[in-house]
VEXNU-915446 format. One record per residue: residue number from 0; residue in three letters; z, y, x of N, C-alpha, C, O in turn. Coordinates in steps of 0.05 Angstrom, whole numbers. Example, Ala and Ser with C-alpha at 12.3 -4.5 7.8 and 13.67 -1.06 7.14 Angstrom:
seq = 0	type = Ala	nw = 156	nv = -114	nu = 264	caw = 156	cav = -90	cau = 246	cw = 156	cv = -66	cu = 264	ow = 169	ov = -66	ou = 285 $
seq = 1	type = Ser	nw = 142	nv = -45	nu = 257	caw = 143	cav = -21	cau = 273	cw = 157	cv = 1	cu = 258	ow = 161	ov = 23	ou = 268 $
This chain:
seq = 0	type = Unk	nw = -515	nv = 445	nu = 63	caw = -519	cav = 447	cau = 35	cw = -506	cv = 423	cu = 21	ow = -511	ov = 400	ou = 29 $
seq = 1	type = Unk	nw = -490	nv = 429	nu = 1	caw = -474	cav = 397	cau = -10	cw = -496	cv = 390	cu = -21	ow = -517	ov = 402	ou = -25 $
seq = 2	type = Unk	nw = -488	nv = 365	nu = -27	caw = -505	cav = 342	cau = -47	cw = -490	cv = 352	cu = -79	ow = -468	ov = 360	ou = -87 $
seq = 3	type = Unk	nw = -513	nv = 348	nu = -90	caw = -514	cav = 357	cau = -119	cw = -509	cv = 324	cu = -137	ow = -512	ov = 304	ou = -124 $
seq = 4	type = Unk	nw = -504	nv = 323	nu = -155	caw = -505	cav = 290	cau = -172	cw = -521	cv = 278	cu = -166	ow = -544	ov = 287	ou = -170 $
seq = 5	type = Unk	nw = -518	nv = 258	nu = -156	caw = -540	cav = 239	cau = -158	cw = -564	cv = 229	cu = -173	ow = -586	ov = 221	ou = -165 $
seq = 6	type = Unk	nw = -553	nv = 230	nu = -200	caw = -554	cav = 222	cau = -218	cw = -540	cv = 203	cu = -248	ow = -526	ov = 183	ou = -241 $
seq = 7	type = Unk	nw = -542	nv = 207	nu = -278	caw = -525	cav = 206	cau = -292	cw = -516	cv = 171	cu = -287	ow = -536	ov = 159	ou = -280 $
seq = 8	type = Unk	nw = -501	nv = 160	nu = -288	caw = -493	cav = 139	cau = -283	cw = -501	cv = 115	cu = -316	ow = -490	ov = 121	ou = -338 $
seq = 9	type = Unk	nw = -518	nv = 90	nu = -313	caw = -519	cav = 77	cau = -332	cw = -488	cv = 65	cu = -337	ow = -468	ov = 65	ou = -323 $
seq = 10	type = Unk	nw = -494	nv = 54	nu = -373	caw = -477	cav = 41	cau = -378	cw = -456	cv = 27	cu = -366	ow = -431	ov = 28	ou = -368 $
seq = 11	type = Unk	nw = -477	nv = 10	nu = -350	caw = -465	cav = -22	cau = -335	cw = -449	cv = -1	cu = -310	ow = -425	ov = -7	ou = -310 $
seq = 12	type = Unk	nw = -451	nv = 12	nu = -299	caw = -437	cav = 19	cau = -282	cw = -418	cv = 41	cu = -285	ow = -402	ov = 48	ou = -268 $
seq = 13	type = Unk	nw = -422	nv = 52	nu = -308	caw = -395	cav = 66	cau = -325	cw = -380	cv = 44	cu = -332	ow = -357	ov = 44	ou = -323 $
seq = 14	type = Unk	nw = -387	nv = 21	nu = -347	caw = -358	cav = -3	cau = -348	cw = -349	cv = -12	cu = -321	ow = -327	ov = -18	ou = -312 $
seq = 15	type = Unk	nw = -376	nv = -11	nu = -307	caw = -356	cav = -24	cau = -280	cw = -328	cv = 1	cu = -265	ow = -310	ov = -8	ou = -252 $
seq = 16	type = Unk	nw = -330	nv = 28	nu = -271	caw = -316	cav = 47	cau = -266	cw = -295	cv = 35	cu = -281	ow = -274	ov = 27	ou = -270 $
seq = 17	type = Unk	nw = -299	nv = 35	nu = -309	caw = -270	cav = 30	cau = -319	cw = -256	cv = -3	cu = -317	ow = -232	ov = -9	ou = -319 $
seq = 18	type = Unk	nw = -273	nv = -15	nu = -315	caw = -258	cav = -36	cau = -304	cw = -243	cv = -43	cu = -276	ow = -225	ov = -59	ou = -270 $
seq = 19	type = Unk	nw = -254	nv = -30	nu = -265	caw = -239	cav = -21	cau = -231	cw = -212	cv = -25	cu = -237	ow = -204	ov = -26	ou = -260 $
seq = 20	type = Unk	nw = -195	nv = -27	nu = -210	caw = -170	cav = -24	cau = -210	cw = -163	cv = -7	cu = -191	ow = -162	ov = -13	ou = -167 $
seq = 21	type = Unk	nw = -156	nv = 19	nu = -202	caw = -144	cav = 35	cau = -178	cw = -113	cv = 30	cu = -166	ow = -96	ov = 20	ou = -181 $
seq = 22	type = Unk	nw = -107	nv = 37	nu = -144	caw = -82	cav = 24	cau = -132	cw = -75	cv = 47	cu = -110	ow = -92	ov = 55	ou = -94 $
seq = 23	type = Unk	nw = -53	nv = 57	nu = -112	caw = -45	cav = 74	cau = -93	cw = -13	cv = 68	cu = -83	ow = 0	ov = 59	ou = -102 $
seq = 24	type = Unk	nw = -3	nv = 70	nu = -63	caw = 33	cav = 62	cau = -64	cw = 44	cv = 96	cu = -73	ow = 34	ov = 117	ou = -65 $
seq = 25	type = Unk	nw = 67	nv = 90	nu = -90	caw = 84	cav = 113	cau = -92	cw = 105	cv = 95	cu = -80	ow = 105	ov = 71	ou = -84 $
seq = 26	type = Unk	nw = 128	nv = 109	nu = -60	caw = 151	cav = 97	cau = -51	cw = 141	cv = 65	cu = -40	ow = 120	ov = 60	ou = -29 $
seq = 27	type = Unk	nw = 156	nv = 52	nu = -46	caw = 157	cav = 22	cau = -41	cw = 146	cv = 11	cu = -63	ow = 159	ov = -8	ou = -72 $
seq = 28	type = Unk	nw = 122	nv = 17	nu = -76	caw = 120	cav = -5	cau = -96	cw = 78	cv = 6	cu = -105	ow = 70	ov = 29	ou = -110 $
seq = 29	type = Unk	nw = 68	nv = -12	nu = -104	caw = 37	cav = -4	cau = -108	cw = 32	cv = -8	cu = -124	ow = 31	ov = -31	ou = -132 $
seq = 30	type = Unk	nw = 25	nv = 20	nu = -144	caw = 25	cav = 25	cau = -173	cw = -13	cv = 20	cu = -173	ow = -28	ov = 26	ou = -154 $
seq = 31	type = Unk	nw = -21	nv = 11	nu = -196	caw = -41	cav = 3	cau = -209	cw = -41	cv = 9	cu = -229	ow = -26	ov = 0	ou = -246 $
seq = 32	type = Unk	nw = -71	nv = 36	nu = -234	caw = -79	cav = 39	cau = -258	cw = -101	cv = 38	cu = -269	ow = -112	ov = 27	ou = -250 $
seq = 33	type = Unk	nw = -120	nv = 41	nu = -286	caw = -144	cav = 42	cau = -295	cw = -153	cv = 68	cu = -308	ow = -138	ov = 87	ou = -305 $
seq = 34	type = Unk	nw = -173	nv = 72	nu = -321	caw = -185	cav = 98	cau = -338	cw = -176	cv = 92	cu = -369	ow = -181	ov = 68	ou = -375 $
seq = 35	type = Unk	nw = -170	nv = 99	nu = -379	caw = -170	cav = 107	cau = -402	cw = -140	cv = 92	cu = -420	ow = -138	ov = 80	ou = -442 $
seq = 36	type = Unk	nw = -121	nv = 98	nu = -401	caw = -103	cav = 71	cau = -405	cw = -73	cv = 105	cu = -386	ow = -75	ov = 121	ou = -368 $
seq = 37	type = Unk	nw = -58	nv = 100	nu = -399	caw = -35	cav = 112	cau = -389	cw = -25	cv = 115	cu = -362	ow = -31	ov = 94	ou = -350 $
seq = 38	type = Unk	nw = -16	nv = 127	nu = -352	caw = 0	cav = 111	cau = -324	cw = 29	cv = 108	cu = -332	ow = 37	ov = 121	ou = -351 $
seq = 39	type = Unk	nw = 49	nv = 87	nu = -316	caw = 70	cav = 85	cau = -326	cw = 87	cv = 81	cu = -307	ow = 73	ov = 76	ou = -288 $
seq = 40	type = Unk	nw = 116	nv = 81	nu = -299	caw = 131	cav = 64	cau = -284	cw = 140	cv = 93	cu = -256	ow = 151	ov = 115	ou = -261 $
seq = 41	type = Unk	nw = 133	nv = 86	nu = -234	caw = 132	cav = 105	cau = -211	cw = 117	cv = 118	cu = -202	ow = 121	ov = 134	ou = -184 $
seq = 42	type = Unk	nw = 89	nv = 114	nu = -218	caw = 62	cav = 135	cau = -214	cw = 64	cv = 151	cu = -246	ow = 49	ov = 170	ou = -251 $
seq = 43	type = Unk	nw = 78	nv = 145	nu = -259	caw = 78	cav = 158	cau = -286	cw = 103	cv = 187	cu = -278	ow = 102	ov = 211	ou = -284 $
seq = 44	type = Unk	nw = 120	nv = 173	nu = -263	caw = 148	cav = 191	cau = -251	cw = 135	cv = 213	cu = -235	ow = 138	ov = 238	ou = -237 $
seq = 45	type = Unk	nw = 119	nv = 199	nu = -218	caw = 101	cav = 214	cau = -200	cw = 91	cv = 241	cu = -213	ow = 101	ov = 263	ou = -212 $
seq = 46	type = Unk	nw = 71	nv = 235	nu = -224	caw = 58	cav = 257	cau = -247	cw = 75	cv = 268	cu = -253	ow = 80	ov = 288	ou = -240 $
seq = 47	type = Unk	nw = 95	nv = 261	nu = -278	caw = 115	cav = 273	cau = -284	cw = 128	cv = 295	cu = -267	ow = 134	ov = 313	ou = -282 $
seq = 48	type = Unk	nw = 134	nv = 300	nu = -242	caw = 146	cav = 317	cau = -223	cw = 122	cv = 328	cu = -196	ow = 129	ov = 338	ou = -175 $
seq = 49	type = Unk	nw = 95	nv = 322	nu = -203	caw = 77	cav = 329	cau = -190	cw = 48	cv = 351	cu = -202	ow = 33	ov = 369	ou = -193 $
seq = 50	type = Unk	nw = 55	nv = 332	nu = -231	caw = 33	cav = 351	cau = -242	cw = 3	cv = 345	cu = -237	ow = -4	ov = 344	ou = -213 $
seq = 51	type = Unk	nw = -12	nv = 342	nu = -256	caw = -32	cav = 326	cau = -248	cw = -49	cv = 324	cu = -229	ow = -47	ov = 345	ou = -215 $
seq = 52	type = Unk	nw = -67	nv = 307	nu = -219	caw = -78	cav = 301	cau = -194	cw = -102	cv = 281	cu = -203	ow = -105	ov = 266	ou = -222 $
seq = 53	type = Unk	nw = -117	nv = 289	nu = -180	caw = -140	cav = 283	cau = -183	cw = -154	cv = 249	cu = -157	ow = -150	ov = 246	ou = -133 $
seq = 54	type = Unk	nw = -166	nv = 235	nu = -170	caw = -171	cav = 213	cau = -148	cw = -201	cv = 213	cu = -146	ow = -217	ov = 213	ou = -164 $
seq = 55	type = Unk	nw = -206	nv = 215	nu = -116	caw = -234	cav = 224	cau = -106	cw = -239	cv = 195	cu = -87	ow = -221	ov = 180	ou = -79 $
seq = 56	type = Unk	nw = -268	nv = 190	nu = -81	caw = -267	cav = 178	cau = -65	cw = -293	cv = 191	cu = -41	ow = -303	ov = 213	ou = -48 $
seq = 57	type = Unk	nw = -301	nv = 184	nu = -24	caw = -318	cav = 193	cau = -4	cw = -344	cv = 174	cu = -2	ow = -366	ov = 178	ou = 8 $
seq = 58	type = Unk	nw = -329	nv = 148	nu = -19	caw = -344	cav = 117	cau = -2	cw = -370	cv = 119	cu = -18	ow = -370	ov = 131	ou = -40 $
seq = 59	type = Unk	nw = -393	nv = 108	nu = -8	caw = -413	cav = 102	cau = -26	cw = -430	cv = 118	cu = -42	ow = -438	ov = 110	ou = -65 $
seq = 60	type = Unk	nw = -437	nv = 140	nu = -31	caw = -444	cav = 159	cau = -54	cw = -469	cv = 159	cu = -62	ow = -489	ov = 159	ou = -48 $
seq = 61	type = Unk	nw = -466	nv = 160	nu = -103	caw = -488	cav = 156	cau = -124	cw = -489	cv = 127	cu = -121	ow = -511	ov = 115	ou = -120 $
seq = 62	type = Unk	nw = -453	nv = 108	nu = -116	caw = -455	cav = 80	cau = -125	cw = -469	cv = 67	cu = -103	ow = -467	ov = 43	ou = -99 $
seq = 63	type = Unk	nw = -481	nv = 82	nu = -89	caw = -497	cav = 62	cau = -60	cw = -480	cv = 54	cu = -35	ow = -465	ov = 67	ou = -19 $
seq = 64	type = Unk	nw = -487	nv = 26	nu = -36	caw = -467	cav = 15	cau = -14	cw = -482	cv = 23	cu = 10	ow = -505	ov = 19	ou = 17 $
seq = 65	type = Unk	nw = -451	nv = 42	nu = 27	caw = -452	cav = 50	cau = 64	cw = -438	cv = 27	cu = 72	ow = -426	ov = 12	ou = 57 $
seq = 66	type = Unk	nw = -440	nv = 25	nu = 107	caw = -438	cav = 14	cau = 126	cw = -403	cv = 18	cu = 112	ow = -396	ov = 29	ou = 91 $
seq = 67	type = Unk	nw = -387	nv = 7	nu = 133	caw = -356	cav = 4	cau = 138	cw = -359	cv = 32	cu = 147	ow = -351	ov = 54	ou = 137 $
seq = 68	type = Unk	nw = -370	nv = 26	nu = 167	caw = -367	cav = 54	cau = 187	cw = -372	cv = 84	cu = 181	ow = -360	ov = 104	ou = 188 $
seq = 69	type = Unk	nw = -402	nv = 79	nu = 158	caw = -409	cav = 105	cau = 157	cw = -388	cv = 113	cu = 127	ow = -382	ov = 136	ou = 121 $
seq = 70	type = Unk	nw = -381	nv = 92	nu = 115	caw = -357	cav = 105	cau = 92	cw = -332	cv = 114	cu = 104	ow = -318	ov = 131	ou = 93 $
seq = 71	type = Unk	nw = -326	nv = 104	nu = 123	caw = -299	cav = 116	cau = 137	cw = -308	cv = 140	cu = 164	ow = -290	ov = 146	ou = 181 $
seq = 72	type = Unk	nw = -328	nv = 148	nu = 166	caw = -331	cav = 176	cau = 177	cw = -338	cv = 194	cu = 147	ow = -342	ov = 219	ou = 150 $
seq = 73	type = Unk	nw = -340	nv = 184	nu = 123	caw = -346	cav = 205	cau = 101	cw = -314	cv = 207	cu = 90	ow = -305	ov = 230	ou = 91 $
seq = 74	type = Unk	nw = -297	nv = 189	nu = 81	caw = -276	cav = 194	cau = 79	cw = -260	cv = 209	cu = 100	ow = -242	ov = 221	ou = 89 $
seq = 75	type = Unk	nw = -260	nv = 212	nu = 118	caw = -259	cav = 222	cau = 147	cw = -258	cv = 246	cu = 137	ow = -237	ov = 254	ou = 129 $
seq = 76	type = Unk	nw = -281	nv = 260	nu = 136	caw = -289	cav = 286	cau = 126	cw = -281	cv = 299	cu = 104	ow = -276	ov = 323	ou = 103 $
seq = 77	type = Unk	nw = -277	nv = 276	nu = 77	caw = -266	cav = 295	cau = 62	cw = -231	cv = 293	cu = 65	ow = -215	ov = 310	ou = 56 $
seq = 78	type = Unk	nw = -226	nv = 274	nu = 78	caw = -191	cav = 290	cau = 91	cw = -187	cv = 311	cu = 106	ow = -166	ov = 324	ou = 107 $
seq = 79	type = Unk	nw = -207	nv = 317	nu = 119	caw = -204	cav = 339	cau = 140	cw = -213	cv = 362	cu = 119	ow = -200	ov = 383	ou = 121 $
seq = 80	type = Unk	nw = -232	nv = 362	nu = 99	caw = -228	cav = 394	cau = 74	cw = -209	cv = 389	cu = 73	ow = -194	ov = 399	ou = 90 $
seq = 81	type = Unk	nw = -199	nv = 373	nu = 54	caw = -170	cav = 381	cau = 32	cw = -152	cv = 387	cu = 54	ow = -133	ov = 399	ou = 45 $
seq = 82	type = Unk	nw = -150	nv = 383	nu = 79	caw = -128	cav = 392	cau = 98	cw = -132	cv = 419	cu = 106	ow = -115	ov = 436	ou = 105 $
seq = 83	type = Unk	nw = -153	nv = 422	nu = 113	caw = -163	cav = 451	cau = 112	cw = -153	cv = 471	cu = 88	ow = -144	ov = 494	ou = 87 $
seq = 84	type = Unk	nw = -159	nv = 453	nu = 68	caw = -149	cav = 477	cau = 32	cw = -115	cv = 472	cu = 39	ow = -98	ov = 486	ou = 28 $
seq = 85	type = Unk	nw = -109	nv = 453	nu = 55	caw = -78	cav = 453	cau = 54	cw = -65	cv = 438	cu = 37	ow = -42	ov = 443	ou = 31 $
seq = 86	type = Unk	nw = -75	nv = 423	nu = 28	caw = -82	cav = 399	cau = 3	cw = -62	cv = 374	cu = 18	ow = -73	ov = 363	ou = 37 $
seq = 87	type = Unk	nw = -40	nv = 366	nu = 14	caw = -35	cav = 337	cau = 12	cw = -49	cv = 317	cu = -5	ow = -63	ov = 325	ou = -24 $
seq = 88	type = Unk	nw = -47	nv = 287	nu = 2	caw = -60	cav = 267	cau = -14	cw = -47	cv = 241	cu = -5	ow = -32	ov = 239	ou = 15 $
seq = 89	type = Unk	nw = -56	nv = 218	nu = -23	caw = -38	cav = 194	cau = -16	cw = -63	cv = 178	cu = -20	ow = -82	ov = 180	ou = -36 $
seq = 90	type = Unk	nw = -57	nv = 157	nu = 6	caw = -78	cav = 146	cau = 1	cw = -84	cv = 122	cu = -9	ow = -65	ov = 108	ou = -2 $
seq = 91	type = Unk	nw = -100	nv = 108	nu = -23	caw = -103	cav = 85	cau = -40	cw = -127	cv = 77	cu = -44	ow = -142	ov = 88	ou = -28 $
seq = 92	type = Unk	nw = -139	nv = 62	nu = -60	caw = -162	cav = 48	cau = -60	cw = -168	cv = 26	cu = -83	ow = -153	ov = 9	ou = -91 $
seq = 93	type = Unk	nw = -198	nv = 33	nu = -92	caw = -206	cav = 19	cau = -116	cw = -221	cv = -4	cu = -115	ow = -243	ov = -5	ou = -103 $
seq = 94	type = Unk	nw = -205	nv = -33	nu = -131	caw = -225	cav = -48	cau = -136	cw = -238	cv = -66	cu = -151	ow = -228	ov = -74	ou = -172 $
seq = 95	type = Unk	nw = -261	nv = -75	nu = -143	caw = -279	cav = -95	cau = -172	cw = -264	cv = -120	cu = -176	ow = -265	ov = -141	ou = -162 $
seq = 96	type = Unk	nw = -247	nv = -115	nu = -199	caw = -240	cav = -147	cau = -200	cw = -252	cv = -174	cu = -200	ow = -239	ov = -195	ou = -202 $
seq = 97	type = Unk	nw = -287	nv = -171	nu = -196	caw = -301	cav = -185	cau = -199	cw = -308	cv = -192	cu = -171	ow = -320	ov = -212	ou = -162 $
seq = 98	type = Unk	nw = -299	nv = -170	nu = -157	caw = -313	cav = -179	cau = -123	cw = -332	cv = -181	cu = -116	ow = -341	ov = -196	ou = -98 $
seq = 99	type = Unk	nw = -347	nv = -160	nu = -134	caw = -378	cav = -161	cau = -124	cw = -384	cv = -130	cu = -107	ow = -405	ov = -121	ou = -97 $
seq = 100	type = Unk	nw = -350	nv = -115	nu = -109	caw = -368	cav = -89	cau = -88	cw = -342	cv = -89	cu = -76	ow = -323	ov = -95	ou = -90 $
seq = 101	type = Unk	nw = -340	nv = -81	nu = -42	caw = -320	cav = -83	cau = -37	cw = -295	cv = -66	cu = -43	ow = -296	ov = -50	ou = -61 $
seq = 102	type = Unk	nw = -275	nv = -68	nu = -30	caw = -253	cav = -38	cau = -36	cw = -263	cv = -13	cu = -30	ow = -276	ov = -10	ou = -9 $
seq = 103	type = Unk	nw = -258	nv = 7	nu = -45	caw = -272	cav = 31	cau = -33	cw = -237	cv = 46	cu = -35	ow = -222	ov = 44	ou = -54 $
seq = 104	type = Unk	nw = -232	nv = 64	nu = -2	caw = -217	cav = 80	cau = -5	cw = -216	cv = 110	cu = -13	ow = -231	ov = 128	ou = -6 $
seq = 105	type = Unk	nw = -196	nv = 110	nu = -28	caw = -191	cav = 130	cau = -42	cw = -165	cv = 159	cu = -41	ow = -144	ov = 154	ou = -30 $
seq = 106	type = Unk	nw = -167	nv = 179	nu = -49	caw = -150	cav = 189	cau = -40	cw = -145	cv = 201	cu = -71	ow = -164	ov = 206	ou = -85 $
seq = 107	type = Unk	nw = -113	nv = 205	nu = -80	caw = -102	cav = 213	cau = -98	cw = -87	cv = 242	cu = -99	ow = -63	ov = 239	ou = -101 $
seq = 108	type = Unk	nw = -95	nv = 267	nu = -98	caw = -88	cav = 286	cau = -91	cw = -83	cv = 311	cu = -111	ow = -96	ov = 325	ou = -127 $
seq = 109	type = Unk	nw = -59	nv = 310	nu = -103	caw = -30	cav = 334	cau = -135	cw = -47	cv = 356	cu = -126	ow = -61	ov = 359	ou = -106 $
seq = 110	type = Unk	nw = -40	nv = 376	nu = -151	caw = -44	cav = 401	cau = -146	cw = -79	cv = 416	cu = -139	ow = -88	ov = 437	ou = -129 $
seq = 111	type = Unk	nw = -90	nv = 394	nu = -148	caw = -117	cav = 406	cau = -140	cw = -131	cv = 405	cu = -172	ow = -136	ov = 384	ou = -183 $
seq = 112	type = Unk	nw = -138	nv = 436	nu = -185	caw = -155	cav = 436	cau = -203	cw = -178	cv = 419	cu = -202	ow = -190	ov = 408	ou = -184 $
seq = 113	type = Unk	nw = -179	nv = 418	nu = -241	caw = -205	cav = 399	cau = -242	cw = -236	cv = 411	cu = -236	ow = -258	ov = 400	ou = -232 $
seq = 114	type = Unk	nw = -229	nv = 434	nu = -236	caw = -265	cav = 446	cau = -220	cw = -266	cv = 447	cu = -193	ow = -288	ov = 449	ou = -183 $
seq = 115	type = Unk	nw = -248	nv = 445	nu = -181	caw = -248	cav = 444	cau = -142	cw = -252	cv = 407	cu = -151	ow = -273	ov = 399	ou = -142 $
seq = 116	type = Unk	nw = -240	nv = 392	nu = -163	caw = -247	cav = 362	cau = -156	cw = -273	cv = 354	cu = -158	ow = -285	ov = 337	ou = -144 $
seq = 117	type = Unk	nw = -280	nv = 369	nu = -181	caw = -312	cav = 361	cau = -191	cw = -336	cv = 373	cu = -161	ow = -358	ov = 364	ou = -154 $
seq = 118	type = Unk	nw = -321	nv = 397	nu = -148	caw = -338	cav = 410	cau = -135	cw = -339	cv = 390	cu = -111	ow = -361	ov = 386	ou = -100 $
seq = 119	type = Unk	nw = -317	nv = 380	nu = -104	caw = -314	cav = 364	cau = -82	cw = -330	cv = 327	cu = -86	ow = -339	ov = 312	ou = -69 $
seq = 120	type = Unk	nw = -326	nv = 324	nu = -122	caw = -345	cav = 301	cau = -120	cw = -372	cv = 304	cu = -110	ow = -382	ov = 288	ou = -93 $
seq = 121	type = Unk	nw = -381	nv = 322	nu = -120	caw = -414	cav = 337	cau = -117	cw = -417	cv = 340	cu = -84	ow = -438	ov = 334	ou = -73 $
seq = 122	type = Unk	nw = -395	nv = 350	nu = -71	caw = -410	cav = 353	cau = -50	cw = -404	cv = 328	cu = -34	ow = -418	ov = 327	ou = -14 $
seq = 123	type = Unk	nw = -390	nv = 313	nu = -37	caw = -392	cav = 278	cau = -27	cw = -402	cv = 263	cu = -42	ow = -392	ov = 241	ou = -45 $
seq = 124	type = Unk	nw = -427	nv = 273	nu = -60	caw = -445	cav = 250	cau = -71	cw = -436	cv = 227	cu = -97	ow = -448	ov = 207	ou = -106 $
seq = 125	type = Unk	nw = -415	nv = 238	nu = -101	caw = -404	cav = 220	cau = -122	cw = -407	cv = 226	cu = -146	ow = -402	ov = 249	ou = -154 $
seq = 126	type = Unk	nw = -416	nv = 205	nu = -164	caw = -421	cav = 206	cau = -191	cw = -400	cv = 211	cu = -218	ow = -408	ov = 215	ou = -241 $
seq = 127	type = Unk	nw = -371	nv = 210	nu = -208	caw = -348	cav = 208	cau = -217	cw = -328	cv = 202	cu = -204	ow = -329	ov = 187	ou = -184 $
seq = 128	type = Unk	nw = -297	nv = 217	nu = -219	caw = -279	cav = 214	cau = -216	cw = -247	cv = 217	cu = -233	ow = -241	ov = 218	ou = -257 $
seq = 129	type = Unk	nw = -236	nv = 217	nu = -215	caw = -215	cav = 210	cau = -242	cw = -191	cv = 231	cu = -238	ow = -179	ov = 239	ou = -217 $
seq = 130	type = Unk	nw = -188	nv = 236	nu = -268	caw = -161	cav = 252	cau = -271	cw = -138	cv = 250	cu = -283	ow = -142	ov = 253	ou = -307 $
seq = 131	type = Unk	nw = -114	nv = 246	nu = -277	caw = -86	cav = 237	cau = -281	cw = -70	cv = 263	cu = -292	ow = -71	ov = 286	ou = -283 $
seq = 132	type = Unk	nw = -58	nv = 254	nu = -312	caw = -39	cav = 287	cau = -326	cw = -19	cv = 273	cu = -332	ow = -19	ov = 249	ou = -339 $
seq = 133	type = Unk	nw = 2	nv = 289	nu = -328	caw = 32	cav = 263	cau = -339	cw = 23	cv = 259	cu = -367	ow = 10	ov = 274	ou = -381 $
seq = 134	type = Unk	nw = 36	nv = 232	nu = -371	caw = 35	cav = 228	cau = -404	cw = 8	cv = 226	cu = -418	ow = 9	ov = 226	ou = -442 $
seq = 135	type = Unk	nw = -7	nv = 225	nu = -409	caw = -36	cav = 214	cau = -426	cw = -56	cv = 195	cu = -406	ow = -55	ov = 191	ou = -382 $
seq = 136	type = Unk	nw = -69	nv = 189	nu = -422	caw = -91	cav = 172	cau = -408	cw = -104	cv = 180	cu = -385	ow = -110	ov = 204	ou = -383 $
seq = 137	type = Unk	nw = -111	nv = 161	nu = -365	caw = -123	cav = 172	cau = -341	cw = -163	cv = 180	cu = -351	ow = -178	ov = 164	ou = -363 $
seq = 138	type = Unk	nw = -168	nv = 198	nu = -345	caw = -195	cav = 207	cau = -354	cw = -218	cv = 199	cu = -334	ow = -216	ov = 202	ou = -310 $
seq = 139	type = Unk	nw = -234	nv = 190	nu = -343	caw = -263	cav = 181	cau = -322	cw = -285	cv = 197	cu = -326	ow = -301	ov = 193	ou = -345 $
seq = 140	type = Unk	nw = -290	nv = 224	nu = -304	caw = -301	cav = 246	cau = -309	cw = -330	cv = 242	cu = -292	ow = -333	ov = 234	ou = -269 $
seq = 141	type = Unk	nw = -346	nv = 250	nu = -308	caw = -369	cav = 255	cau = -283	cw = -375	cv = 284	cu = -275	ow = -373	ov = 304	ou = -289 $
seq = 142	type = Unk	nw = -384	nv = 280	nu = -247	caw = -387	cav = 298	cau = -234	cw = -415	cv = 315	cu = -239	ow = -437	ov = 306	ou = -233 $
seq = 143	type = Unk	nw = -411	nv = 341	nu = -252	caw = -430	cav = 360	cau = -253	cw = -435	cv = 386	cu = -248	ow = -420	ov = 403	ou = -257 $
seq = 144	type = Unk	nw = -458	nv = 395	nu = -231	caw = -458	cav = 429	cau = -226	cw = -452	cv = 449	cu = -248	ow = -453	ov = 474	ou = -244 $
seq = 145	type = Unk	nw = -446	nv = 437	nu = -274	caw = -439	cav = 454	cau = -289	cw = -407	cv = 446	cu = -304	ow = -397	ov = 455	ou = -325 $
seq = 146	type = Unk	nw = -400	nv = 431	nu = -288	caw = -371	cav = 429	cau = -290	cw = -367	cv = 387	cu = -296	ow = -387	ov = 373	ou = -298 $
seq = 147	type = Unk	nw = -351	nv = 381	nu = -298	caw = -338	cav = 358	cau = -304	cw = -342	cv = 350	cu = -330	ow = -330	ov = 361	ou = -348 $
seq = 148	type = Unk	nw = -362	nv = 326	nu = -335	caw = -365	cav = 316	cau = -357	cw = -346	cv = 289	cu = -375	ow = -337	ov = 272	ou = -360 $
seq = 149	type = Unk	nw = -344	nv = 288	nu = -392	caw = -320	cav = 276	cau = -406	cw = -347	cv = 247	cu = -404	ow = -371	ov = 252	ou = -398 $
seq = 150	type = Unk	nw = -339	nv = 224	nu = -409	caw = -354	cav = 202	cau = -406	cw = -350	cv = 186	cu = -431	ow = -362	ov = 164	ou = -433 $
């Protein structure tokens, strides 16, 4: 049975979402973006000829810190769905510029609607995620059984 939302996420840790730094490599060069802020450069090109994509993560779910181990057998798992849906993804990873939580990895993956992403936050426990469209701001969505909420 998946895990359903955790619960709605406070303030303080909705800014800590958007203050994050997400980081993924396109080609030779590790593009860095945030929520609500454009992408530009070789992840902007990216989009541009990919079409938008969605960044999920596995680590930590409903914000609670797992072991090393037990976040990298949950990320584990959700590479083996999206391989199963036949899903490519690139992988990358988000972090607190403040250094109070560690890197959490992440996977950035084209071609996957925003109701399969939301479905897939929900069932790895995550409170949110993020969605990339060429040419506009990256969006910081939370994850809901009744679809993807704007934040």
């Amino acid at each position: 049975m998946p895990d359903e939302r955790p619960g709605v996420p406070d303030p303080g840790l909705l800014a800590a979402y958007r203050k994050a730094e997400y980081v993924v490599p396109i080609g030779a060069r590790l593009c860095r973006f945030q929520p609500d802020r454009p992408t530009s450069g070789p992840l902007g090109a990216w989009l541009a000829d990919n079409g938008p994509a969605g960044w999920l993560s596995a680590f930590n779910p409903g914000s609670r810190r797992l072991s090393i181990l037990d976040n990298l057998r949950r990320h584990d798992a959700l590479w083996r769905r999206l391989r199963l849906e036949g899903r490519t993804a690139l992988v990358g990873y988000a972090a607190d510029p403040y250094g109070a939580w560690p890197d959490e990895t992440s996977l950035l993956v084209p071609g996957i609607g925003l109701e399969r992403l939301n479905r897939l936050a929900l069932d790895f426990g995550q409170l949110a995620f993020l969605w990339l469209e060429p040419g506009r701001p990256v969006r910081l969505l939370l994850a809901d059984p009744s679809g993807p909420l704007s934040t």
